[in-house]
C-alpha positions in Angstrom: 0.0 0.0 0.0 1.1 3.4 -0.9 2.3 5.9 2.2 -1.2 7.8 0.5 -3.4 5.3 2.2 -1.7 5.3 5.6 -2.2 9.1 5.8 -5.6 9.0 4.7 -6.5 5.7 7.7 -4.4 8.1 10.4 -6.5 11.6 9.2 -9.8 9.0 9.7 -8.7 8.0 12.8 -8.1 11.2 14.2 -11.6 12.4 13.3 -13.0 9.3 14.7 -11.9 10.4 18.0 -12.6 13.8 17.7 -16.2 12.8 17.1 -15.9 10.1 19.5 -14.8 12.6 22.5 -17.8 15.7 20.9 -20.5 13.1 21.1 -19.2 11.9 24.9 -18.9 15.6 26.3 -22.6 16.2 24.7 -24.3 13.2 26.7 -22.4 14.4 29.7 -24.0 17.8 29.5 -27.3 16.4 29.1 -27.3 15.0 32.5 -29.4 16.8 34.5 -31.2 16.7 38.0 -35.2 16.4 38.1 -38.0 16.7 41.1 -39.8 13.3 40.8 -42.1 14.3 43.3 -42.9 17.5 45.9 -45.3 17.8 48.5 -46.7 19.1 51.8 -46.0 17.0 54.7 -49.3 17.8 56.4 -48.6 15.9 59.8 -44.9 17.0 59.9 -44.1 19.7 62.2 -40.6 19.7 62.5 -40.3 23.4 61.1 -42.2 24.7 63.9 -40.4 22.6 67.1 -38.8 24.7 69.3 -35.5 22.8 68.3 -35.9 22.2 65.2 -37.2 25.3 63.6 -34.9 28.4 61.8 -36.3 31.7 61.4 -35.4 34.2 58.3 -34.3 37.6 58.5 -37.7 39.4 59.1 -37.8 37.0 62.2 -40.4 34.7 60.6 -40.5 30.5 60.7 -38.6 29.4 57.9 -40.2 26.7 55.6 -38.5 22.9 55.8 -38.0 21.3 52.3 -36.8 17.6 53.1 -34.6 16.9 50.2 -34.9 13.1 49.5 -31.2 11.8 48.3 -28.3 9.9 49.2 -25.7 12.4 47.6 -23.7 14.8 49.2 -22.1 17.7 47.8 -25.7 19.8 46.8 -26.1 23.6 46.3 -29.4 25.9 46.1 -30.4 28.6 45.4 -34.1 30.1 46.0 -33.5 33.6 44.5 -32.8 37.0 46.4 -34.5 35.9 49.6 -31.6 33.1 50.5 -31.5 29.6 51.4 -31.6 30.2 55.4 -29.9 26.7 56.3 -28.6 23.7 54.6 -28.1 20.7 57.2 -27.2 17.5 55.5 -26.7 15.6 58.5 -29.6 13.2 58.0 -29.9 10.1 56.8 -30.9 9.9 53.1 -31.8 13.4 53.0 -31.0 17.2 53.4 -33.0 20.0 55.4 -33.3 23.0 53.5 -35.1 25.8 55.2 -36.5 28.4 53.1 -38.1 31.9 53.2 -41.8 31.3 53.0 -43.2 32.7 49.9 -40.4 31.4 47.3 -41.3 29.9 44.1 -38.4 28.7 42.1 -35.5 26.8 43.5 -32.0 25.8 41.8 -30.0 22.8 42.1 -26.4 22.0 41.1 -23.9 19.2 42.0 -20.5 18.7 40.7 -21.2 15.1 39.2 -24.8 14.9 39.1 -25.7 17.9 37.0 -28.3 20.7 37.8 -31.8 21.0 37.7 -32.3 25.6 36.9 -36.1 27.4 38.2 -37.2 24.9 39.7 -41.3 26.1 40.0 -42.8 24.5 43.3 -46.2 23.3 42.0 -47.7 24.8 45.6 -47.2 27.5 47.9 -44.6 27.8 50.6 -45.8 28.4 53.4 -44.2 30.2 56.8 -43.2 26.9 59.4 -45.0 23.9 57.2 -42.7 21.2 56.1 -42.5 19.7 52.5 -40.8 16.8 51.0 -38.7 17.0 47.4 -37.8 13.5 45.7 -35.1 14.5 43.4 -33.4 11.7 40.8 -30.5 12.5 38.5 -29.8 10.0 35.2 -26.1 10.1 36.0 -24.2 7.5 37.0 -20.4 7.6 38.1 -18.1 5.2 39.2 -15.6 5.7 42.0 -11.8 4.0 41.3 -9.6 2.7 43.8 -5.6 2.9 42.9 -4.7 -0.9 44.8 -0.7 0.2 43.9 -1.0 2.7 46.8 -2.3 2.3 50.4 -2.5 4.4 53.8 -4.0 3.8 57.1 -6.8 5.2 58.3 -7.7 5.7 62.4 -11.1 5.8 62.7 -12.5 7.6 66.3 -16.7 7.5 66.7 -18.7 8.9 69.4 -20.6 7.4 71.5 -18.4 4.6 71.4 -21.2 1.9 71.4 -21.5 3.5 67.7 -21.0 1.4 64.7 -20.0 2.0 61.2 -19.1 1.2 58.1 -17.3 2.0 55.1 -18.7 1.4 51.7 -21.3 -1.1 53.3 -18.5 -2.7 54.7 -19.0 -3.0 58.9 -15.7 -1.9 61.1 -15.2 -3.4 64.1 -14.6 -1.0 66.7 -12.8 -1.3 70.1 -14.7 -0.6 73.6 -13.2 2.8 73.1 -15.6 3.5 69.4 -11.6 3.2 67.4 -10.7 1.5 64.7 -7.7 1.2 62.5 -7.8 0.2 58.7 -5.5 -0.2 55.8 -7.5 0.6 52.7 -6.2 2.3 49.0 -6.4 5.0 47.4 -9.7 6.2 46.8 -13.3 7.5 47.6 -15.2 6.2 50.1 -18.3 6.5 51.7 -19.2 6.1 55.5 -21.6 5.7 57.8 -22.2 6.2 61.5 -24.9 4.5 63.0 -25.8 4.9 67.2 -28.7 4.6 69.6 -30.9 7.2 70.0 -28.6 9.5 67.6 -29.5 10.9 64.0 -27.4 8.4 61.7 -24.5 10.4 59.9 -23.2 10.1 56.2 -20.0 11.6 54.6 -17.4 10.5 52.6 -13.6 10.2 53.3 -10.6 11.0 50.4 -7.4 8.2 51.3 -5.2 10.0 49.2 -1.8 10.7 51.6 1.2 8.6 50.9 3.1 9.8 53.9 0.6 10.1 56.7 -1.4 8.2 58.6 -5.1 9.7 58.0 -8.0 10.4 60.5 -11.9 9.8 60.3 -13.4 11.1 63.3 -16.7 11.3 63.8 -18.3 12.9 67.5 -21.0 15.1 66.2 -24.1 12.6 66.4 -27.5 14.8 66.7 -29.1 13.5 69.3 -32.6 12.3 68.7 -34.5 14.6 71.1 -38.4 14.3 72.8 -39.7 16.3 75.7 -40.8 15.6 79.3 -43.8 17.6 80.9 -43.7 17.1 84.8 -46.9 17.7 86.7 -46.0 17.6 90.8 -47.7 18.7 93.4 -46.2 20.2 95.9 -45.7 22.6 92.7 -42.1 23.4 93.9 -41.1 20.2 94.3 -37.3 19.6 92.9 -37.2 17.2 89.7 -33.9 15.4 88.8 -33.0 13.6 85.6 -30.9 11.0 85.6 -29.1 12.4 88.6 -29.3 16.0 87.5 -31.4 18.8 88.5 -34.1 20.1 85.6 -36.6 23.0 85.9 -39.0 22.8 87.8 -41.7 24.2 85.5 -41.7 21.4 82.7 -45.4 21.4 83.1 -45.4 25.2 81.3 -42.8 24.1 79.5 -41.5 20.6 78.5 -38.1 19.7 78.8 -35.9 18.6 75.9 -33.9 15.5 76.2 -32.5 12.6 74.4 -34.8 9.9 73.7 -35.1 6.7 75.3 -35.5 5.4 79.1 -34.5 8.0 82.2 -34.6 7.7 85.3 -37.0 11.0 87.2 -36.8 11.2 91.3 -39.1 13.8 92.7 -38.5 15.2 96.5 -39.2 17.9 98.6 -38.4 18.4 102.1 -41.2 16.9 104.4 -42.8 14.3 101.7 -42.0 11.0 100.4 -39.2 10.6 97.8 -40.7 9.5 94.1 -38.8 7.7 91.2 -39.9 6.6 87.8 -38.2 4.9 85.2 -40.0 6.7 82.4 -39.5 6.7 78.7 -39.4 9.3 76.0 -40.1 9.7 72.5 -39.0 11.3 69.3 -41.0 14.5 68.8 -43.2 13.4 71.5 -44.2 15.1 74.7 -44.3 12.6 77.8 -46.8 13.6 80.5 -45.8 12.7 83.7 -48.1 13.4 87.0 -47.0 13.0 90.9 -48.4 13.3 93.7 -46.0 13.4 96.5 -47.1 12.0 100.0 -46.1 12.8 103.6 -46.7 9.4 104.2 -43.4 7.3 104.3 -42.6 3.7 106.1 -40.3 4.7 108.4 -37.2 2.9 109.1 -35.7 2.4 112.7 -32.2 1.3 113.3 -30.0 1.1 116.5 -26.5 0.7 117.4 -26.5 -1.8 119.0 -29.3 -3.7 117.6 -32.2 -5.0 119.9 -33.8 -2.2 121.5 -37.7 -1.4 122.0 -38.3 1.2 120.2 -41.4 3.3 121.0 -42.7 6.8 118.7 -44.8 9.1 120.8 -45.9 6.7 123.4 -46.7 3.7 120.5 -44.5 0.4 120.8 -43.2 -0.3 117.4 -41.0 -3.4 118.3 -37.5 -4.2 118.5 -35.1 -2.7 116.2 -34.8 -2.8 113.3 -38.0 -2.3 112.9 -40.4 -0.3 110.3 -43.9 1.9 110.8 -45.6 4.1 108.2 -45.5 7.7 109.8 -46.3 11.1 108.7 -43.9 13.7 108.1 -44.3 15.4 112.0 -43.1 15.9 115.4 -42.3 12.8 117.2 -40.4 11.4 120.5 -39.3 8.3 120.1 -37.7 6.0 122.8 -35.4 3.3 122.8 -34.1 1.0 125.4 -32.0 -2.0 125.7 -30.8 -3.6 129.1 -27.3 -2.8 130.1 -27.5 0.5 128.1 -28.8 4.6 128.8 -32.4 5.1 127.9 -32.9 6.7 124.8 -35.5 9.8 124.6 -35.4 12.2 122.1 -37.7 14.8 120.5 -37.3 14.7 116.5 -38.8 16.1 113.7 -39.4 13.4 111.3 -39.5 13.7 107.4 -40.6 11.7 104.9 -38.0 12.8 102.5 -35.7 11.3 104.8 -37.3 7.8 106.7 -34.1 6.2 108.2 -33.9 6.6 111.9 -30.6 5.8 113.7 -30.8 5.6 117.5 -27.4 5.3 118.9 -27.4 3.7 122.6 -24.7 4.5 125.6 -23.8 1.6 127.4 -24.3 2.2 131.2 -21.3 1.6 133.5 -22.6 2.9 136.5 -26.1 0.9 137.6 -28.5 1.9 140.1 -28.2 -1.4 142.0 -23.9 -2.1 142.3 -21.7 -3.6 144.2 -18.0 -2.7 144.6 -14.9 -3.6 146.0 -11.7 -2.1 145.8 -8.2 -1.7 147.5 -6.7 1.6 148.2 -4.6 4.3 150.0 -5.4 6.9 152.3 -3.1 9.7 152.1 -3.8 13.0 154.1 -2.5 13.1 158.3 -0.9 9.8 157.7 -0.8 7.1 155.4 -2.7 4.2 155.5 -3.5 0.5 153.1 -6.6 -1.3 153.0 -9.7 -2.0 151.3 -13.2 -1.2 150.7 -16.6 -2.8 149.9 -19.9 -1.1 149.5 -23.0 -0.9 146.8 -25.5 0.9 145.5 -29.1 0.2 146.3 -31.5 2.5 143.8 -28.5 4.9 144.3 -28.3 4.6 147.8 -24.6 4.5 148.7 -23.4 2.3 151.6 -19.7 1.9 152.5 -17.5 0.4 155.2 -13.3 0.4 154.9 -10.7 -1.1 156.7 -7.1 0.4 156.9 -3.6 0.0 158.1 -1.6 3.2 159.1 1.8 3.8 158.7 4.2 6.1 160.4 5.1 7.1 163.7 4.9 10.1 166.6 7.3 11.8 168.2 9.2 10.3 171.8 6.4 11.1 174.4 7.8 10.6 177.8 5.3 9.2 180.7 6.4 10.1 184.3 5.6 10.0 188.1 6.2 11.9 191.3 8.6 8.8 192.1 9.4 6.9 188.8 12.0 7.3 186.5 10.1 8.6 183.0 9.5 6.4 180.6 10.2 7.1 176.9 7.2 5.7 174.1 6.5 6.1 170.3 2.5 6.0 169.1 1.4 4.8 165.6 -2.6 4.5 164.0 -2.5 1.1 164.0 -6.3 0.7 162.7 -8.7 2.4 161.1 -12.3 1.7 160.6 -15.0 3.9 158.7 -18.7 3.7 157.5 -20.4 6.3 155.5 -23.6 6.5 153.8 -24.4 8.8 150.0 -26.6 9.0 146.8 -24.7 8.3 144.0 -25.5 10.9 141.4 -24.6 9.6 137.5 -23.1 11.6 135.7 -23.1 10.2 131.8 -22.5 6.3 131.7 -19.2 5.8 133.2 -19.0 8.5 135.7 -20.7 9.1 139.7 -20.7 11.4 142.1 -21.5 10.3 145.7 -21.7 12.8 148.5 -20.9 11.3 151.6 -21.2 11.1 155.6 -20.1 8.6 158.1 -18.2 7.7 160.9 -14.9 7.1 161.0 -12.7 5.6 164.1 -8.7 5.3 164.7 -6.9 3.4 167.3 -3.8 3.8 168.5 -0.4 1.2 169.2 2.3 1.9 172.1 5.8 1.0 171.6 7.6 1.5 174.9 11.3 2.8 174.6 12.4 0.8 177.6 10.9 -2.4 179.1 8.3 -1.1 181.3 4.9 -3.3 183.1 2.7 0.1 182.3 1.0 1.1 179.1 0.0 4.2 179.6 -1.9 5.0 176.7 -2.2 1.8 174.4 -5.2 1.2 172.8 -6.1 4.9 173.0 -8.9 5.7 170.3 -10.8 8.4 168.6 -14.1 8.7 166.8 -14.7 11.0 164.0 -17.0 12.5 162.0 -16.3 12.5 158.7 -18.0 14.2 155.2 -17.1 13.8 151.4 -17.3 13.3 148.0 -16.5 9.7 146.0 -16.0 10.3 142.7 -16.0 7.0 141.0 -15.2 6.0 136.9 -15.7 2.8 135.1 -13.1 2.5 132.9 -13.8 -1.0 131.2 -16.3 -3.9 132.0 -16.2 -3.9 135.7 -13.5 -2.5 136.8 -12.7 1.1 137.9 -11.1 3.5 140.0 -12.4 5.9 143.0 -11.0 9.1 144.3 -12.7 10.2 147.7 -11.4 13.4 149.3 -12.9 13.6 152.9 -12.3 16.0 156.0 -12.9 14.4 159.5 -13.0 16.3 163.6 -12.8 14.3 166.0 -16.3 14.1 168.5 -15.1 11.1 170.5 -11.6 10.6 172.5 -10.7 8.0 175.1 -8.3 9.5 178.2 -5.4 8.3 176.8 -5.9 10.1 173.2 -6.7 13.0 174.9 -3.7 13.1 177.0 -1.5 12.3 174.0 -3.3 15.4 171.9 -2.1 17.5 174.7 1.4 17.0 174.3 1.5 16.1 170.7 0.2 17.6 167.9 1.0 14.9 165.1 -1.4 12.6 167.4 -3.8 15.4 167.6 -3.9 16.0 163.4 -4.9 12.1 163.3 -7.8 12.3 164.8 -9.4 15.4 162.3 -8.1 16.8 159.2 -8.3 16.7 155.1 -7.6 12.9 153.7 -7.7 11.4 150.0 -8.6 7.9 149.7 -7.8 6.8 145.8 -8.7 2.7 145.1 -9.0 0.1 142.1 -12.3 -1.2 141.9 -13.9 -3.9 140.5 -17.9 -3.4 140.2 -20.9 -6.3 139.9 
């Protein structure tokens, strides 16, 4: 073949494509976007919920056009009086919110084509909602370049979220992350959680040095509202552990669907709560009535007392009775511990009752004995016994003296003068009190008795005569015991006393007279401290 025809296939060839790439670009402009259907969503009222509704620039409730598609990626255009709003975080649709009053609407997307004047075949009106089915005869295909991959950390909240990516579910940690390798490409996700507004977007893995990140924490909650009716009117309402106003019943509350959990007090009434449940664009009704009734609970420390509320036994604790909120005295006893009597203001918003005993040390019916000193003219060691009868006090000691007198030196018209030394040899004392308590471990017992010493002779020399052994004096005495329990049974007693003498033999008296140690045993301040161990 001549070089003639080679030319002549190559200049064919040429304008084959040329033709070829004119007649593709024209069917790509033909694509275009078309309203399959658009009308008014008579029983939808999102454009006029408090939360859900956008006003224009005069103040006015915007209309909602509900833009049925899949698609991302959209722009309108409504004329000189402005698309208010475009929120395409919905699932398989856009919110458009409009002026009320527009007629024509535009619509353009990079790869779908545009739809221009769009004529809404009825009125907009101010806060109704509409719904516009659009369609496009477009199709695209979305490559993936396998040569060149990066990985992509994917972070969702809540993290009980799930998603996926092109259809394709990701398995995320208890923390709502993920981490996948994937190519090149365009892809599409979506985020799917309880109670939240699914969300749709796409994600571009096109960074061959980074690592890439998809996160995704701006869920819509899907939102219904509470009305509370309570009487008392002022009574405090908490939500799931938080406080809310108290005026729902004027004006619901707003919160995420699904189950809460409402408690209802006041001061002075019975404590409600109601696992309740709310709705999406619902208002839930609640009404309560709180009581002043409550079922008391009593409790005591230690357990096992009779308890009694204004005169009415209730049993032994612990131990329950329905009351109303009031004025009460309750009483609690238990053997071996203090009664228990106490005025208290009891509230239904508060129906425990702790009763904490004393346990009693000191009894009104003891018996004691103890070993001691006496300190004071002269030292002395011995012990005591005594008891209490209905707090009676009755006591009788026994004690040893120490210590000695000066040289006394007896003497006759015709004897030589004999030298002696005295010591209290004995002492013996009774006394009768009334033991006064004073809390559970402590008692105070005034005192009187009658206390008597007796005298011991030691001669100097060796001598037939005794003078003035066995010489005696009687005392009155008056004081205070102050006695203390310090564990089960056992204690310990301080008695300061002061004694004067109102009974001497001869030979005291003579003694007194030339002695005036001997004389200061006989009257004077003493201390008597002893161990005790109590029945």
């Amino acid at each position: 073949m001549s070089n003639d025809y080679y030319q002549i296939l190559n200049l064919h060839r040429r304008w084959g494509i040329l033709i070829a790439i004119f007649l593709f670009s024209s069917f790509v402009h033909a694509q275009k976007i078309s309203v399959s259907r658009f009308v008014l969503a008579e029983s939808d009222l999102t454009a006029q919920n408090k939360s859900t509704l956008v006003e224009d620039q005069n103040g006015d409730k915007c209309a909602l056009i509900r833009v049925q598609t899949t698609q991302k990626g959209f722009s309108f255009d409504v004329g000189s009086a402005g698309v208010q709003k475009v929120d395409d975080n919905h699932i398989g649709e856009i919110w458009l919110y409009v002026p009320f009053g527009v007629r024509h609407i535009s619509i353009r997307h990079p790869q779908l084509g545009s739809l221009v004047n769009y004529s809404f075949p009825i009125n907009i009106e101010k806060a109704r909602t509409y719904i516009m089915e659009i369609t496009s005869d477009k199709v695209f295909v979305n490559y993936y370049d396998d040569s060149r991959k990066q990985k992509l950390n994917i972070r969702v909240f809540p993290a009980n979220a799930s998603i996926t990516l092109n259809g394709m579910n990701i398995k995320l940690n208890s923390k709502g992350e993920a981490s996948q390798e994937l190519s090149f490409g365009t892809y599409t996700y979506k985020v799917v959680a309880d109670r939240y507004y699914s969300k749709e977007g796409q994600v571009v893995i096109n960074d061959s040095v980074h690592i890439q990140q998809l996160v995704v924490n701006d869920l819509k909650p899907i939102m219904g509202k509470i009305s509370v009716h309570t009487n008392p009117y002022n009574a405090e309402i908490m939500l799931d552990g938080v406080s809310i106003p108290s005026n729902t019943s004027l004006t619901p509350y707003a919160t995420q669907i699904g189950h809460h959990k409402l408690i209802v007090k006041q001061i002075g009434y019975k404590t409600e709560e109601r696992d309740i449940k709310v709705e999406q664009d619902k208002i839930t009704d609640i009404n309560i009535i709180l009581s002043q009734l409550a079922m008391f609970s009593f409790r005591s420390d230690p357990t096992g007392a009779i308890v009694s509320v204004s005169g009415e036994k209730l049993g032994t604790t612990p131990c329950q009775k329905e009351l109303k909120t009031g004025s009460y005295e309750v009483f609690a006893q238990k053997v071996g511990y203090k009664d228990y009597k106490k005025k208290m203001d009891l509230s239904s918003s508060s129906p425990n009752v702790n009763i904490s005993l004393s346990r009693i040390y000191n009894y009104k019916n003891e018996f004691y004995a103890e070993a001691g000193v006496r300190v004071g003219t002269f030292v002395s060691f011995g012990g005591t016994i005594g008891g209490y009868i209905s707090n009676v006090n009755i006591e009788a000691s026994a004690f040893y003296g120490t210590g000695n007198s000066e040289t006394i030196y007896w003497s006759g018209n015709d004897t030589k003068p004999i030298s002696s030394i005295y010591h209290p040899e004995f002492v013996v004392s009774g006394k009768v009190g009334y033991g006064i308590a004073a809390g559970t471990r402590f008692r105070i017992t005034p005192q009187l008795g009658i206390n008597y010493l007796s005298l011991k002779e030691s001669m100097q020399e060796e001598s037939n005569v005794t003078p003035a052994n066995g010489s005696n004096v009687t005392s009155a005495l008056f004081g205070v015991r102050f006695s203390a329990i310090i564990t089960n049974h056992f204690g310990v007693s301080l008695s300061p006393e002061y004694s004067f003498g109102v009974g001497k033999s001869n030979g005291y008296k003579e003694l007194e007279a030339v002695s005036s140690k001997i004389k200061n045993w006989g009257q004077g301040f003493n201390v008597k401290l002893g161990l005790m161990i109590a029945f």
